[in-house]
C-alpha positions in Angstrom: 67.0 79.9 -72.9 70.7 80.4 -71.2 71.4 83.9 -70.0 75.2 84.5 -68.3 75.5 87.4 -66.1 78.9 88.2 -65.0 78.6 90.6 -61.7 81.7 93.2 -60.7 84.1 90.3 -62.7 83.1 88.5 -59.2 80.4 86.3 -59.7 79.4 84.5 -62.7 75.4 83.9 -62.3 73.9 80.9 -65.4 70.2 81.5 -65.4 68.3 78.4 -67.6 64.8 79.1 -68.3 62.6 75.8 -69.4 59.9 75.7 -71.8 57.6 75.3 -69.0 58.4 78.6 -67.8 60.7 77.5 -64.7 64.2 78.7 -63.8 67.3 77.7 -62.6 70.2 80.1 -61.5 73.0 78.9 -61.2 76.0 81.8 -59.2 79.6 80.7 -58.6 82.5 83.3 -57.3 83.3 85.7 -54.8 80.1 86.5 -53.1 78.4 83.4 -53.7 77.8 80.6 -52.0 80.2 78.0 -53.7 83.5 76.2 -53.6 86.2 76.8 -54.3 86.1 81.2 -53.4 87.1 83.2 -55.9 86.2 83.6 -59.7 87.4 80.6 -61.3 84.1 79.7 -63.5 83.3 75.8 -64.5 86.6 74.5 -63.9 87.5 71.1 -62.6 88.4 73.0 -59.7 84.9 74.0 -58.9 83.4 71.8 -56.5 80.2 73.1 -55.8 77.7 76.2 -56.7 75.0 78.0 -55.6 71.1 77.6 -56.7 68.3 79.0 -56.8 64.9 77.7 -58.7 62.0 80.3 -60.0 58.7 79.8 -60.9 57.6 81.3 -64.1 55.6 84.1 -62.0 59.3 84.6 -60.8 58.9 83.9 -57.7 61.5 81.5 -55.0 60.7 78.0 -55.2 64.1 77.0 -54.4 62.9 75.0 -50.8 59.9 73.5 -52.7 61.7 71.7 -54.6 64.1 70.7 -52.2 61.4 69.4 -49.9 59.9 67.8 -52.7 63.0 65.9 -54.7 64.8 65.5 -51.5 62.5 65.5 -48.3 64.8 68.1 -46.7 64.3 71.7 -45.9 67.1 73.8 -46.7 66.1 76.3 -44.8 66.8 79.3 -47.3 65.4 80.7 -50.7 69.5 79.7 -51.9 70.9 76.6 -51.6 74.9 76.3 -51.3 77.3 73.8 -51.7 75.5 72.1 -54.6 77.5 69.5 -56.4 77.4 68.9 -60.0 75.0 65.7 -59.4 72.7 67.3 -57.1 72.5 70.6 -60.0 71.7 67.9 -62.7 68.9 66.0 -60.7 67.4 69.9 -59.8 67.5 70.6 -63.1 66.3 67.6 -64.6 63.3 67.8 -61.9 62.4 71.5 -62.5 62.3 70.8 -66.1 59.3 68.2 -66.0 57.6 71.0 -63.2 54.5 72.0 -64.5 53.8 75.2 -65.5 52.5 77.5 -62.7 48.9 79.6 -63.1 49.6 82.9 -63.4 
């Protein structure tokens, strides 16, 4: 499932729920963490958005992930600055994630 929320016409936030119960939310705009500011939406001006990954109890999983696709800790439940390579591999990833006991 795609879901688009569109926040105060500042930020755009594209949830994408897997059929293994994991989500991905994607935010790009003004009061998110991505590049270029402002409220622009996919563009080729974009350069990089802000993620977040879910379990499908709903809960942060964001690091996780990192730590285990990347080996690096981002240090937040929100990682910034991702490009459209590293949102593809994420995605990819959390889509073969098994699903989580509830």
């Amino acid at each position: 499932m795609i879901k688009v929320i569109t926040r105060r016409d500042e930020v755009v936030n594209q949830i994408f729920t897997f059929n293994n119960g994991w989500t991905v939310s994607v935010a790009l705009g003004n009061g998110s963490y991505s590049s270029p500011r402002g409220h622009q939406g996919l563009n080729p001006e974009r350069h990089s958005v802000e993620v977040a990954v879910f379990d499908n109890n709903e809960d942060l999983e964001t690091r996780w992930v990192y730590e285990n696709l990347y080996n690096r800790d981002i240090g937040d439940d929100v990682t910034r600055g991702v490009t459209s390579n590293e949102l593809a591999e994420v995605m990819a990833y959390v889509a073969r994630l098994p699903r989580m006991e509830e």
